[in-house]
C-alpha positions as CSV (number, residue, x, y, z in Angstrom):
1,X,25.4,-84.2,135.2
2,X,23.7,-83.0,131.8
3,X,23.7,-84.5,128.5
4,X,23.4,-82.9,125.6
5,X,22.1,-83.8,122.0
6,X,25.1,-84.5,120.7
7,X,26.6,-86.2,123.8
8,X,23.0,-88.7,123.2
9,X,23.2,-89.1,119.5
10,X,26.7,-90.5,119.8
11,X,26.1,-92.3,122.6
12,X,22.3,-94.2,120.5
13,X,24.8,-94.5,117.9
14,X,27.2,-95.9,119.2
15,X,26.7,-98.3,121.7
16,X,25.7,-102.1,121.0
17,X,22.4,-102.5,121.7
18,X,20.9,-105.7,123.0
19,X,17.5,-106.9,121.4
20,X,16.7,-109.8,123.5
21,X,18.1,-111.7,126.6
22,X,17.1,-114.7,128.7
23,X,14.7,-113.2,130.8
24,X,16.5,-113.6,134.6
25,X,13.8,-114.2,136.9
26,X,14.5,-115.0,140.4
27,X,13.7,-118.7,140.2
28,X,17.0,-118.8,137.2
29,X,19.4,-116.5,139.4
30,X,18.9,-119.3,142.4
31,X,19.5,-122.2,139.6
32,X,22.1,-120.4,137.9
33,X,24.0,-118.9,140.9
34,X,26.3,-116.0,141.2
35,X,29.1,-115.4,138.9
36,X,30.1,-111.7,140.8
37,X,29.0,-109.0,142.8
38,X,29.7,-105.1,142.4
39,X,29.1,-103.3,145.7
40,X,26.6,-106.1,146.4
41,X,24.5,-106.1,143.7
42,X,24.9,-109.4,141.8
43,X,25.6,-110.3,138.5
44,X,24.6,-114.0,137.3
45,X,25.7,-116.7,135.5
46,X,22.2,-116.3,134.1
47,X,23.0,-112.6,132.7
48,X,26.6,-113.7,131.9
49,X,25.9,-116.6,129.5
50,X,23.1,-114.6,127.3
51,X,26.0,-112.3,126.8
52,X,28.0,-115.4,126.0
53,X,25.7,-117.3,124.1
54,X,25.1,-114.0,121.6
55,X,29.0,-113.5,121.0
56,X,29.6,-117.5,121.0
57,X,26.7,-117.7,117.8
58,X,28.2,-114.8,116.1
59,X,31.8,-116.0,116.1
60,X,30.7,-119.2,115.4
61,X,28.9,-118.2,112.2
62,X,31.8,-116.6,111.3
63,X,34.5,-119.5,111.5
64,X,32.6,-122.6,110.8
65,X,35.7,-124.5,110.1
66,X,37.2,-124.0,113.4
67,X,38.8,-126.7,115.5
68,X,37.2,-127.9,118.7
69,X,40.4,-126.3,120.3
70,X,39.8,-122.9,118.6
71,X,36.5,-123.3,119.9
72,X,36.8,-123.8,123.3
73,X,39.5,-121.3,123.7
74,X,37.0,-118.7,121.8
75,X,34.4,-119.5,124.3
76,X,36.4,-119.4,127.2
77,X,37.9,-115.8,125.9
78,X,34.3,-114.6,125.5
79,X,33.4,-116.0,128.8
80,X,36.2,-114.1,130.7
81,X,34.7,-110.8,128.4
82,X,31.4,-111.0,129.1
83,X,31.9,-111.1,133.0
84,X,34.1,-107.9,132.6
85,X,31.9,-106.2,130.3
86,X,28.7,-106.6,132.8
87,X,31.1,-105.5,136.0
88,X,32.2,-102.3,134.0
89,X,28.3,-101.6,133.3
90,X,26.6,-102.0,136.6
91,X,29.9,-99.4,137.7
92,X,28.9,-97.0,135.0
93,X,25.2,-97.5,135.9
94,X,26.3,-96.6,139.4
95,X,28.8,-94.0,138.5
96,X,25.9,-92.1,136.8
97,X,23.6,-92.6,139.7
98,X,25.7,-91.0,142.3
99,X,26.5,-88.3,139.3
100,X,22.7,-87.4,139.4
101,X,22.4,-88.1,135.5
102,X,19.1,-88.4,134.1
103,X,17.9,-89.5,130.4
104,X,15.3,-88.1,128.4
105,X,12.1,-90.3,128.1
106,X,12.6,-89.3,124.5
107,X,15.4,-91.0,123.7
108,X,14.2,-94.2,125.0
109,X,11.6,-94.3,123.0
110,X,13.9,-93.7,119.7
111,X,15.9,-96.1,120.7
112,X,13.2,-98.6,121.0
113,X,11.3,-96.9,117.8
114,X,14.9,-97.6,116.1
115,X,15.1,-101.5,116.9
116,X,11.0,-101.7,116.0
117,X,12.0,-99.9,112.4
118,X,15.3,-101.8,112.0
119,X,14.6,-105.1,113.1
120,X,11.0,-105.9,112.2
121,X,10.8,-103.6,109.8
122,X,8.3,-101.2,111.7
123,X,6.0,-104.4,112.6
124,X,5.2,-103.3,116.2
125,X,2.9,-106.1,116.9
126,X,6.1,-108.8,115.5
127,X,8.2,-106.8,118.3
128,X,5.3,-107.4,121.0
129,X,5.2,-111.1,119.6
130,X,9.1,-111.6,120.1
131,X,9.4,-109.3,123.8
132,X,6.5,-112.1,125.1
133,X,8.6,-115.0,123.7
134,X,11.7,-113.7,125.3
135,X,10.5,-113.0,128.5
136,X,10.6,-109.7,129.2
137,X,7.7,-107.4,129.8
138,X,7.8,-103.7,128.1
139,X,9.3,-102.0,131.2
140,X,12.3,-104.5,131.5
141,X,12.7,-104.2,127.2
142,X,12.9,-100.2,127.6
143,X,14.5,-100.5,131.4
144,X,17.5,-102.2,128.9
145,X,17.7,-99.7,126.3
146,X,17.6,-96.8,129.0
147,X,21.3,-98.6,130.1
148,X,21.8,-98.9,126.8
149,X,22.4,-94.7,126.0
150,X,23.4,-94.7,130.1
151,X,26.5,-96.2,129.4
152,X,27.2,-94.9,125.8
153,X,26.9,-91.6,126.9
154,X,29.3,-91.8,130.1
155,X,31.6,-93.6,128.0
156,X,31.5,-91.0,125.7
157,X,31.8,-88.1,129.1
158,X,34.8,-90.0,130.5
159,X,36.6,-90.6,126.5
160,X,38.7,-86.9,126.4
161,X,38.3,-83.4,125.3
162,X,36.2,-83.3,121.9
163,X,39.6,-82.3,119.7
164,X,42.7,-84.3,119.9
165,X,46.1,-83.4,118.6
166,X,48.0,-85.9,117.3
167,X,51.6,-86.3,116.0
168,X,53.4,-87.4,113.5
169,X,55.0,-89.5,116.1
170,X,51.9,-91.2,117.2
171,X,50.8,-91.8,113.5
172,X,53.7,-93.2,112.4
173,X,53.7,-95.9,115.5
174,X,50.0,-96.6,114.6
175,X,51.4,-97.4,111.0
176,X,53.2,-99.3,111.5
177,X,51.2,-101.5,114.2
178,X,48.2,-101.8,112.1
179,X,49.7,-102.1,108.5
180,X,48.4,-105.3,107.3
181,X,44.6,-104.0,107.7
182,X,46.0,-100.5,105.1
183,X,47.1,-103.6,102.8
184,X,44.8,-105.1,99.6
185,X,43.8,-108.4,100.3
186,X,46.1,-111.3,99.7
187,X,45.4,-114.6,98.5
188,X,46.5,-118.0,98.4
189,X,45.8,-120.8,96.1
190,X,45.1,-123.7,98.5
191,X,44.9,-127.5,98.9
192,X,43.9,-129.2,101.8
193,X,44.2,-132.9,102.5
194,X,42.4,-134.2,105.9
195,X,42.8,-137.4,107.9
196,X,40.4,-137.9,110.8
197,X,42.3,-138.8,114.5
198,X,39.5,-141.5,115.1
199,X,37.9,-144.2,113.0
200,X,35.4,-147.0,113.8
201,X,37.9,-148.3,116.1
202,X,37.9,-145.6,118.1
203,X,41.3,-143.8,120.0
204,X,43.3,-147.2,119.5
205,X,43.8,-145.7,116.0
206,X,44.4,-142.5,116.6
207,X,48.3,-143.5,116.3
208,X,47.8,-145.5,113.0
209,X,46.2,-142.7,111.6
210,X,48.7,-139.9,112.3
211,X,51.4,-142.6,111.0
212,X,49.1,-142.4,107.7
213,X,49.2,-138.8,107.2
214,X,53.4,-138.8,108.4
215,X,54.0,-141.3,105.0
216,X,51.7,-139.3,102.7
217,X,53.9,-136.7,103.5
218,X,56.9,-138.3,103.2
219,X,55.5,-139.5,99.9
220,X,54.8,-135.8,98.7
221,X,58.5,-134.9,99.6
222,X,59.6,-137.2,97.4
223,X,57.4,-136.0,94.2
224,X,53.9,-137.7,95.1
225,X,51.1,-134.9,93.4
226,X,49.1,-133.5,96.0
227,X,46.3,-133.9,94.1
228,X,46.3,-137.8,93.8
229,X,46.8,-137.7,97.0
230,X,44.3,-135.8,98.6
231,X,41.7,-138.0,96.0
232,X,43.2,-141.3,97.3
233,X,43.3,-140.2,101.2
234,X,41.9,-137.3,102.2
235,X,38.2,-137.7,104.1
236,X,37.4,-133.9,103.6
237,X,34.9,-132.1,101.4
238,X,37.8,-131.2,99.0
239,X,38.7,-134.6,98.2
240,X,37.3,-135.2,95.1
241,X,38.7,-132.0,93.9
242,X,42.2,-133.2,94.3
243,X,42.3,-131.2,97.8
244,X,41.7,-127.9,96.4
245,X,39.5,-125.5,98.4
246,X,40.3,-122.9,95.5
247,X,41.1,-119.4,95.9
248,X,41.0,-118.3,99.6
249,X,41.1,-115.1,101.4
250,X,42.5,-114.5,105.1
251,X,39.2,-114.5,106.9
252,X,37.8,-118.1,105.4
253,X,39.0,-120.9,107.2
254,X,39.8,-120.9,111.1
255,X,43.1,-118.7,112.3
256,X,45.4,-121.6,112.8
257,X,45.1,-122.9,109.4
258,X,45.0,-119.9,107.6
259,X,48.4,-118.6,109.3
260,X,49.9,-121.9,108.2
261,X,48.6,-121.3,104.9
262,X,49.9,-117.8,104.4
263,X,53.3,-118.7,105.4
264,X,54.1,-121.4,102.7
265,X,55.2,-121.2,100.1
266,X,54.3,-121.9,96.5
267,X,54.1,-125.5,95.5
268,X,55.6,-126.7,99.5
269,X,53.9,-129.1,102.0
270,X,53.7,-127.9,105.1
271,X,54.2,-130.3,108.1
272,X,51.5,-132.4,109.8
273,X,48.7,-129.9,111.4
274,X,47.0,-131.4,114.3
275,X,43.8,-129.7,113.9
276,X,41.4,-130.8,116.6
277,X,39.5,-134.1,115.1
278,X,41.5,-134.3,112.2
279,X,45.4,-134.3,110.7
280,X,46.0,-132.3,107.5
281,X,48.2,-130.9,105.8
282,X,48.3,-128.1,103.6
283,X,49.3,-127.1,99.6
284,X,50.2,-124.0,98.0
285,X,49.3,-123.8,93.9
286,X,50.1,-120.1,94.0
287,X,50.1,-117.3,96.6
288,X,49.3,-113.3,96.3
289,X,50.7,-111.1,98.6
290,X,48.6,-107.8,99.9
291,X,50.4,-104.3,99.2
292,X,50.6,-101.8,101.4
293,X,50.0,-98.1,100.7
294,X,52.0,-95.7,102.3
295,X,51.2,-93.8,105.3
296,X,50.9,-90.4,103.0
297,X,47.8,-92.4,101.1
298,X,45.7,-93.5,104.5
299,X,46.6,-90.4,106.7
300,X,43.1,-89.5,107.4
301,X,42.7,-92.9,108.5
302,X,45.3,-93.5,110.8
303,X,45.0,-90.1,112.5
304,X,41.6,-91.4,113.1
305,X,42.9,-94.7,114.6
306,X,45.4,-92.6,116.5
307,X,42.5,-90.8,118.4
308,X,40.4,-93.9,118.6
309,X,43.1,-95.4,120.4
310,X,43.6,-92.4,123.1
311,X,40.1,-92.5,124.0
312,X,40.0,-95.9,124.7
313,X,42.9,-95.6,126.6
314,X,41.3,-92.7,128.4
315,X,38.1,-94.4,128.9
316,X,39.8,-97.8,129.9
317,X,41.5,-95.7,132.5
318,X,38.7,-94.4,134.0
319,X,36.7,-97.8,134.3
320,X,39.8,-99.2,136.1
321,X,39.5,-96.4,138.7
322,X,36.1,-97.3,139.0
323,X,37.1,-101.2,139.8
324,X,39.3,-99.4,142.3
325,X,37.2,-97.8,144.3
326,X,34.4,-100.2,144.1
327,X,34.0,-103.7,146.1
328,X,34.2,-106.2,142.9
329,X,34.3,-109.9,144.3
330,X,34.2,-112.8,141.4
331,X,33.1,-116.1,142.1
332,X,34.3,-119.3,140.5
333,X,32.8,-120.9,137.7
């Protein structure tokens, strides 16, 4: 199988790159166990929860205002990812094997030139400090990166033709699926007003409390300000701003709220939102609804989606003829 420039480039950039992972030495795979094997090689719980543990942190960072239930529904979703992700590799690792593919020594050591430049700002001795901290020697760091463009660049093989004709059909489905991310943002004026499940006396109040937030409500039906209220009750950092969390945008608060909140309307309540370790409930002061442009206006953009999504059927196709062939067993948890 050859690779060409072009095929490479794409594939260095491209593909997701891993910096640094738990190093899995024999000694962890026996305390750590088996999470699957692909044709008998194993995968571990070791590899699979450094891939967790790097997509947990970043979602996290991204939704600090999530509910433990968000959370551990995240998790679990990036657990069940993770494991997937590693099968599909070690297949395409294989895949290229029996292929007879080979990669360039030279584009291993951009790749690895790349992260020295990029992420220690061309520090090479910083790098040698943070591969020795991690656990892995030189060979292993560059043994990684060499996957790396392996898998990129079969992906990229096994995603179609180079040119793609799309229709107007096609476009117009993609539209109309993926309109809200053509629209300008939209806003909401918010208030928030939080009243925790538990309090020094522990679950016995857990009813009391929800009975609390059931008669502010009731209360703010029948003409109570929201702002009063949320300064009398609420046990939130927006408190002593009468509840107001200002001006908020869709990707601020966690994805159960913020639906809630973008589906009331101006000056309403909404009902009592069991949100993990707290009740709240929810204000609207104003609301500013996203426009969308027509398709006319983004038709570069959508053609582009339109191929994006072809490929990725294309390639997902491919990886599940792979599984198909290959002897994939998963072991519990």
């Amino acid at each position: 199988m050859k690779f060409n420039s072009i095929t490479i480039f794409l594939a260095l950039a491209c593909s997701f790159t891993i910096f640094f992972l738990p190093h899995a030495s024999k000694a962890a795979d026996e305390v750590n166990g088996i999470a699957a094997t692909v044709n008998g090689e194993v995968v571990t719980k070791a590899e699979v929860a450094g891939a967790v543990m790097t997509q947990t942190q970043l979602w996290l960072f991204q939704n600090q205002t999530a509910s433990p239930a968000d959370r551990d529904a995240k998790i679990r979703e990036i657990k069940t990812a993770a494991l997937k992700d590693l099968i599909d590799r070690k297949l395409i690792l294989a895949e290229f094997k029996i292929k007879g593919g080979a990669i360039k020594r030279q584009y291993i050591d951009q790749a690895v030139d790349r992260i020295v430049r990029d992420r220690f700002k061309g520090d090479r001795k910083k790098f040698n400090e943070e591969l020795q901290k991690s656990g892995l020697t030189f060979p292993d760091f560059r043994k990684i990166q060499e996957e790396q463009i392996i898998v990129g660049a079969m992906r990229s093989q096994n995603s179609g033709g180079r040119i793609m004709i799309n229709t107007p059909k096609q476009r117009q489905i993609t539209y109309q699926k993926n309109r809200s991310q053509f629209a300008s943002d939209s806003y909401v004026k918010l208030r928030m007003l939080s009243i925790p499940k538990k309090t020094s006396e522990g679950n016995a109040a857990a009813s009391s409390q929800k009975a609390l937030v059931e008669e502010i409500r009731k209360k703010l039906l029948d003409g109570a300000e929201f702002a009063t209220m949320a300064k009398t009750y609420s046990q939130d950092s927006f408190a002593s701003a009468g509840g107001s969390a200002g001006t908020i945008g869709k990707d601020v608060l966690n994805k159960k709220i913020t639906d809630i909140a973008f589906s009331l309307e101006p000056r309403k309540v909404s009902e009592v939102i069991d949100d993990g370790s707290d009740w709240r409930l929810l204000y609207l002061d104003a609301k500013q609804e996203g426009k969308t442009p027509p398709l006319s206006e983004v038709y570069e953009q959508v053609d582009k989606m339109v191929t994006q999504e072809k490929r990725q059927k294309i390639v997902e196709d491919w990886l599940k003829r792979l599984r198909k062939d290959a002897d994939v067993r998963i072991f519990g948890s």
